[in-house]
Chimera marker file (.cmm) of the C-alpha trace (Angstrom):
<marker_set name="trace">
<marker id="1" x="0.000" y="0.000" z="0.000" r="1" g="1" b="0" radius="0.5"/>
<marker id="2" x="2.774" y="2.240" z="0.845" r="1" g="1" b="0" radius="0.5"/>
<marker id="3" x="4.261" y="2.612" z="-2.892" r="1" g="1" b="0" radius="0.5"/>
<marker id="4" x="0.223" y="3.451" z="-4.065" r="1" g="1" b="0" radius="0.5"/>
<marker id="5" x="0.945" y="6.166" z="-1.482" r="1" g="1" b="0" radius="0.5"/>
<marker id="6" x="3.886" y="7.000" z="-2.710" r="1" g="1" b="0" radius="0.5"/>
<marker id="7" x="3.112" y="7.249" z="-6.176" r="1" g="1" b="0" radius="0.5"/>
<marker id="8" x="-0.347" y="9.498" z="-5.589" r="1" g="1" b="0" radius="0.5"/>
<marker id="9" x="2.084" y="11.996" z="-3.478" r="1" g="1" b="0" radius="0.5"/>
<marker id="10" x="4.508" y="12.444" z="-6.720" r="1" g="1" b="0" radius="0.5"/>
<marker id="11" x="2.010" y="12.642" z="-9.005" r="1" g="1" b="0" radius="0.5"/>
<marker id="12" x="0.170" y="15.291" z="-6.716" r="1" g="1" b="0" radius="0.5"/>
<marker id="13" x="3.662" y="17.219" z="-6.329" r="1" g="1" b="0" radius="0.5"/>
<marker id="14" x="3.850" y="16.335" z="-10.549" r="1" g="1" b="0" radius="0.5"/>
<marker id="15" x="0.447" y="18.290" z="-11.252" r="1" g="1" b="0" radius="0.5"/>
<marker id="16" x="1.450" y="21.542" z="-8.892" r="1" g="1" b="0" radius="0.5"/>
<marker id="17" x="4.628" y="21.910" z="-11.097" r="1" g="1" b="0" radius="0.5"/>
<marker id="18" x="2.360" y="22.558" z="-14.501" r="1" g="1" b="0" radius="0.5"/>
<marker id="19" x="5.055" y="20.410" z="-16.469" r="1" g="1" b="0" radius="0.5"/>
<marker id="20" x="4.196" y="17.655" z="-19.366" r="1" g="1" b="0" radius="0.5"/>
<marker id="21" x="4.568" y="14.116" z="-17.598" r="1" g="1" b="0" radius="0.5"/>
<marker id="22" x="5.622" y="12.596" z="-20.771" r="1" g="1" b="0" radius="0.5"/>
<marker id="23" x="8.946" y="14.186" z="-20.974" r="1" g="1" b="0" radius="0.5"/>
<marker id="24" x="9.805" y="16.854" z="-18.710" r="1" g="1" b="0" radius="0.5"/>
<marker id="25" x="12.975" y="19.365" z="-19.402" r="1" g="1" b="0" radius="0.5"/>
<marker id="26" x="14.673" y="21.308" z="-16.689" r="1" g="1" b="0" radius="0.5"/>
<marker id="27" x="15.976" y="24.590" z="-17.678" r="1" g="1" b="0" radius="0.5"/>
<marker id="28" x="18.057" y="25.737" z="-14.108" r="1" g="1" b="0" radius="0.5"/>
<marker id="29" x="21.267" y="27.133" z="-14.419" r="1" g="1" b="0" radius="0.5"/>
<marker id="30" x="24.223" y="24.864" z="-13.189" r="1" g="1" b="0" radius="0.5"/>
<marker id="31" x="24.789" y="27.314" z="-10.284" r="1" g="1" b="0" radius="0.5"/>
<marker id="32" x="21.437" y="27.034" z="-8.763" r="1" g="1" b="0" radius="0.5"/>
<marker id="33" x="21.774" y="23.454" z="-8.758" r="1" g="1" b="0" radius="0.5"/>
<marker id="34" x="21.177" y="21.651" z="-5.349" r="1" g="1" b="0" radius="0.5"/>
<marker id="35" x="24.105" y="18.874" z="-4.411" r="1" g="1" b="0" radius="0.5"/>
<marker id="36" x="23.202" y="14.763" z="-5.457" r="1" g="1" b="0" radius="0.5"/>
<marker id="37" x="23.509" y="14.394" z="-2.037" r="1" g="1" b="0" radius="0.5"/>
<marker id="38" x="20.872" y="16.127" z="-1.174" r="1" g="1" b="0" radius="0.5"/>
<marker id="39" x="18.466" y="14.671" z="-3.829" r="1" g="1" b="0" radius="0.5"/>
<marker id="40" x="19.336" y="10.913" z="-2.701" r="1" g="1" b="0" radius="0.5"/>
<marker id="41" x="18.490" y="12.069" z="1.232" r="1" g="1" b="0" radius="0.5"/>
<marker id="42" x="15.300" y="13.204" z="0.476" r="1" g="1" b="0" radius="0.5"/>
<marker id="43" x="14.273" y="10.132" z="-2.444" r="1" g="1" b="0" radius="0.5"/>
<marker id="44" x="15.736" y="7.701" z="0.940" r="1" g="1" b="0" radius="0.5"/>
<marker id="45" x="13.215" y="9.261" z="3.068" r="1" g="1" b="0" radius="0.5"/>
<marker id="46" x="10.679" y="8.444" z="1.166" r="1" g="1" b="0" radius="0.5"/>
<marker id="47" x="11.697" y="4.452" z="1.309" r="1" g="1" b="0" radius="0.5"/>
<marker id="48" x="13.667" y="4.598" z="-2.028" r="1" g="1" b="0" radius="0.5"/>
<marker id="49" x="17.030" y="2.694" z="-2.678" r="1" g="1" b="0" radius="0.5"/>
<marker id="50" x="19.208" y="4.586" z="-4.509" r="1" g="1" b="0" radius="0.5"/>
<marker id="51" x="21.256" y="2.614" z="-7.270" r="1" g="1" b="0" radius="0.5"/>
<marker id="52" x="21.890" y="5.583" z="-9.820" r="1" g="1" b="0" radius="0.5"/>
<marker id="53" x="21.755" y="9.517" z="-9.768" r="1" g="1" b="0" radius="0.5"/>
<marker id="54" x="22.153" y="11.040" z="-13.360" r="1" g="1" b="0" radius="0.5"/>
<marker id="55" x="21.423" y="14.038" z="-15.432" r="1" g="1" b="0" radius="0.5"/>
<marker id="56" x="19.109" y="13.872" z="-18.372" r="1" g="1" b="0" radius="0.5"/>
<marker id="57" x="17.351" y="16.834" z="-20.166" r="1" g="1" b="0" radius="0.5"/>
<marker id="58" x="19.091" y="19.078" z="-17.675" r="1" g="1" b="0" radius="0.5"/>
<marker id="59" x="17.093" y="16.657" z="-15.000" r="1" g="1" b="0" radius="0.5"/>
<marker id="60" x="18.612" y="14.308" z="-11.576" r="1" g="1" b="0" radius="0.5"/>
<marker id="61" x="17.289" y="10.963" z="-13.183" r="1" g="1" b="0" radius="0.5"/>
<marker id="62" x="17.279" y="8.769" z="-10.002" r="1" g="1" b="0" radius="0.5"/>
<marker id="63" x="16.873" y="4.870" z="-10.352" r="1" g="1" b="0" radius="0.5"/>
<marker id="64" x="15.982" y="2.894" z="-7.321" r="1" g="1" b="0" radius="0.5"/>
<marker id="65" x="14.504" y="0.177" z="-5.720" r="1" g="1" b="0" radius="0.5"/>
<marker id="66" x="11.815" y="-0.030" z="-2.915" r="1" g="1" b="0" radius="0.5"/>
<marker id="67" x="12.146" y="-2.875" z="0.211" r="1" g="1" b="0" radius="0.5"/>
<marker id="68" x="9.904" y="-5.192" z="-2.116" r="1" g="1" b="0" radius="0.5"/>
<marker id="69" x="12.193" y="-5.424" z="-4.923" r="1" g="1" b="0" radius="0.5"/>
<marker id="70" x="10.170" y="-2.609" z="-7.329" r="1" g="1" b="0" radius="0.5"/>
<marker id="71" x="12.036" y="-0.309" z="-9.503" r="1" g="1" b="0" radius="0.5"/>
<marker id="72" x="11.240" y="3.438" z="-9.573" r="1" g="1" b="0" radius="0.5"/>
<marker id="73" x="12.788" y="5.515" z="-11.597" r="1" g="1" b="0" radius="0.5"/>
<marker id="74" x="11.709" y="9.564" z="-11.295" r="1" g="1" b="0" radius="0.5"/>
<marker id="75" x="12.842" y="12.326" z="-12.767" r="1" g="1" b="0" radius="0.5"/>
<marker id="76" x="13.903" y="15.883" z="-10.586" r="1" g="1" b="0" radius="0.5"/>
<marker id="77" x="14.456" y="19.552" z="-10.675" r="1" g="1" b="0" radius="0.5"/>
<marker id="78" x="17.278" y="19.974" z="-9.625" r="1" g="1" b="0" radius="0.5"/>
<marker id="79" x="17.179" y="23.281" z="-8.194" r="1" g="1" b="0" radius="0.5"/>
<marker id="80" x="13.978" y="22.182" z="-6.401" r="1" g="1" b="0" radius="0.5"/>
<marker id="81" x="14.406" y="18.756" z="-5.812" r="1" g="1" b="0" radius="0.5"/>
<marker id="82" x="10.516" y="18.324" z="-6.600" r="1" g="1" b="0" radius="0.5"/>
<marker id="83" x="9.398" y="14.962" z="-8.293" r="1" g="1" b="0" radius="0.5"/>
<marker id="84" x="8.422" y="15.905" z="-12.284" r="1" g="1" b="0" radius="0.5"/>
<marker id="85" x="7.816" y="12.074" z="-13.031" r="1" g="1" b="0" radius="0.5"/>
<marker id="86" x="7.990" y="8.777" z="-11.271" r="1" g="1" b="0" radius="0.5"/>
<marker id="87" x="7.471" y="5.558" z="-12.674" r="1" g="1" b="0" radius="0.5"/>
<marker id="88" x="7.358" y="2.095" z="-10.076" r="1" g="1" b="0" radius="0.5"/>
<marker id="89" x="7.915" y="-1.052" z="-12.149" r="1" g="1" b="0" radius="0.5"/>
<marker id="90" x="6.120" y="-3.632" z="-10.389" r="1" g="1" b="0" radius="0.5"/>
<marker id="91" x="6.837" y="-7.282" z="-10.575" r="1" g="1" b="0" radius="0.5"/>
<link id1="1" id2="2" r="1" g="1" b="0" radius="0.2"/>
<link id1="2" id2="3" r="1" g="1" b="0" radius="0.2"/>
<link id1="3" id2="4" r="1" g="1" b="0" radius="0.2"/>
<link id1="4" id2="5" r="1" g="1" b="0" radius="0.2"/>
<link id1="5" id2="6" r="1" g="1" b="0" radius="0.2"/>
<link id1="6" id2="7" r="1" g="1" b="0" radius="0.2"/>
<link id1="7" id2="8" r="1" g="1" b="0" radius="0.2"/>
<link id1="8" id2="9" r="1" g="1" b="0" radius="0.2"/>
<link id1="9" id2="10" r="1" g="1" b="0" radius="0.2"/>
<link id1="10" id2="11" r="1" g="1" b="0" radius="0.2"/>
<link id1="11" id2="12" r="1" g="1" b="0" radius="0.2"/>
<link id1="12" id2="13" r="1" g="1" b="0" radius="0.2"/>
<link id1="13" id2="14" r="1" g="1" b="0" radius="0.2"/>
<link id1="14" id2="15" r="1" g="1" b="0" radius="0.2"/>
<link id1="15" id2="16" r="1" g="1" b="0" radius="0.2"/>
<link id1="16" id2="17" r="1" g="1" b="0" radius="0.2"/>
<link id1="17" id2="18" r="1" g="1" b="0" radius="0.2"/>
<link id1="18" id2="19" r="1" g="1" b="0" radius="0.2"/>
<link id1="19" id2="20" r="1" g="1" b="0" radius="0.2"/>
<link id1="20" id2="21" r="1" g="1" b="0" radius="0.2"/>
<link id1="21" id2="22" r="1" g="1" b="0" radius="0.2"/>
<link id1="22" id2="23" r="1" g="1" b="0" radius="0.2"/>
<link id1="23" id2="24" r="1" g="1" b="0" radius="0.2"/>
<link id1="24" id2="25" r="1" g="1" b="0" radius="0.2"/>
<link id1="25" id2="26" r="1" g="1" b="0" radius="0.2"/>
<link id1="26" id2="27" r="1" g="1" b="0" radius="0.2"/>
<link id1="27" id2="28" r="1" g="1" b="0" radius="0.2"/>
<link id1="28" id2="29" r="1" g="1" b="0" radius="0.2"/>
<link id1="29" id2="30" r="1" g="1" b="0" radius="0.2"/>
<link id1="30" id2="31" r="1" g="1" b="0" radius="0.2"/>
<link id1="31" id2="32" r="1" g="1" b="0" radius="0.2"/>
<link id1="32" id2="33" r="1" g="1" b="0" radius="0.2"/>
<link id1="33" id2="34" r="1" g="1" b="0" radius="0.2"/>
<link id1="34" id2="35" r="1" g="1" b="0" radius="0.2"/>
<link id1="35" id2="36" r="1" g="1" b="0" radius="0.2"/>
<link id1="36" id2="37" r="1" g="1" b="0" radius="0.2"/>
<link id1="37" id2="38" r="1" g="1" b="0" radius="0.2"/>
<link id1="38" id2="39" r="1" g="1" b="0" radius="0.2"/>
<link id1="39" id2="40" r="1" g="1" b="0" radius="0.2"/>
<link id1="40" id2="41" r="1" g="1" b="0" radius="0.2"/>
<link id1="41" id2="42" r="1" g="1" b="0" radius="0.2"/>
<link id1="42" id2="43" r="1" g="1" b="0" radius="0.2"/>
<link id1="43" id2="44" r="1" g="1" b="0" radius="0.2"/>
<link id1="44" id2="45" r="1" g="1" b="0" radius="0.2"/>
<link id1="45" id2="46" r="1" g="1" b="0" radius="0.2"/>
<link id1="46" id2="47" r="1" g="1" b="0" radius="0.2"/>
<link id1="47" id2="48" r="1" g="1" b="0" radius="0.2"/>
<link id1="48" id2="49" r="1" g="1" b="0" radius="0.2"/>
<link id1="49" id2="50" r="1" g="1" b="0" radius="0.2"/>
<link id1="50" id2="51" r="1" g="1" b="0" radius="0.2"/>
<link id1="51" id2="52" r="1" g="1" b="0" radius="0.2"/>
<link id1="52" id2="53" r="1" g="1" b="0" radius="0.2"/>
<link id1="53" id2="54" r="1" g="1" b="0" radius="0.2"/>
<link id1="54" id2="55" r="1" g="1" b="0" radius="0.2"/>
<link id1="55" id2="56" r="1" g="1" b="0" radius="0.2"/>
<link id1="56" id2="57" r="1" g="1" b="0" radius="0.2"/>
<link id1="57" id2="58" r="1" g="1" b="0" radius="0.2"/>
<link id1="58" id2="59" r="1" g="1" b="0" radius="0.2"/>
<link id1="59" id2="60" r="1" g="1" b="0" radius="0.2"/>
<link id1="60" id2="61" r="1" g="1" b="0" radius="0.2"/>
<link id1="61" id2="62" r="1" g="1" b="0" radius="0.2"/>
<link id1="62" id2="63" r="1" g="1" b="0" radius="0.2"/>
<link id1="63" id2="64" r="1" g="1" b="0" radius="0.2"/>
<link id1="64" id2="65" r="1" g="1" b="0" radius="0.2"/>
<link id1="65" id2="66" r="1" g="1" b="0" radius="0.2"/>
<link id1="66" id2="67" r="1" g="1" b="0" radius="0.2"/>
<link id1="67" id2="68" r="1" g="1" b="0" radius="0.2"/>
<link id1="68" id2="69" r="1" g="1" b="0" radius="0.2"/>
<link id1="69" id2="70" r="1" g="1" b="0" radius="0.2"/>
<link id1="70" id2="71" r="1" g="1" b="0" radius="0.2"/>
<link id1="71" id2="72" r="1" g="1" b="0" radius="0.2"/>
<link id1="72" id2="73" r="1" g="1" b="0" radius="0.2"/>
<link id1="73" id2="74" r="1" g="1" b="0" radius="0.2"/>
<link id1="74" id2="75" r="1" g="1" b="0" radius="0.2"/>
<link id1="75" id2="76" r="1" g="1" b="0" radius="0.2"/>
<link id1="76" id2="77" r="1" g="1" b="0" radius="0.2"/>
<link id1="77" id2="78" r="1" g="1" b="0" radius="0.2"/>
<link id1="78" id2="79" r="1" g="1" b="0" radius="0.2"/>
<link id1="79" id2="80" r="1" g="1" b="0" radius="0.2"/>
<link id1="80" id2="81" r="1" g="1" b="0" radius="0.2"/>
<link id1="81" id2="82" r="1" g="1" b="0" radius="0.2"/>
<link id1="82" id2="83" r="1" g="1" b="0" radius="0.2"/>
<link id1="83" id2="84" r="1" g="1" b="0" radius="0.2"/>
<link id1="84" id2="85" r="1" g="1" b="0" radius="0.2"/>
<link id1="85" id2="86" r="1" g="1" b="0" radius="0.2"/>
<link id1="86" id2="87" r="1" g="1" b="0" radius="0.2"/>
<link id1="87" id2="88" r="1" g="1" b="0" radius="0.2"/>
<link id1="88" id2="89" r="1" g="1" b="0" radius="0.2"/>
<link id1="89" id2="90" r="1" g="1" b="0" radius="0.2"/>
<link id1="90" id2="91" r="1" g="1" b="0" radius="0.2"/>
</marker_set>
């Protein structure tokens, strides 16, 4: 129950943002960048795993993995840190 949760909270915090789900682009300057660090506290907070932190369309792309085994994969601003889209890959 707790990844439905999960998922309904970054799709909540997805829809307040006003940005296209299906592939969101970050436009923040590199200097207004929070730290990787920073991102992967706040995604383990949340229960996530972190196995990867990249960039992508000027986007943290995190990949993880819940206690269960599931795969998320969400992608971040990363002068905000806010969710833009998450995606749980159940088994």
């Amino acid at each position: 129950m707790k990844p439905i949760v999960l998922a309904a909270a970054f799709a909540l915090s997805a829809l307040g943002t006003g940005s296209a789900l299906a592939s969101p682009r970050c436009n923040v300057p590199m200097a207004n960048w929070q730290p990787r660090e920073a991102l992967q506290k706040k995604v383990e907070a949340d229960g996530w795993k972190v196995t990867r932190i990249k960039t992508d369309d000027g986007c943290y792309e995190v990949h993880a993995t819940n206690e269960q085994g599931q795969r998320y994969e969400g992608k971040f601003d990363p002068g905000t840190l806010n969710a833009l889209k998450v995606e749980i890959k159940y088994k």
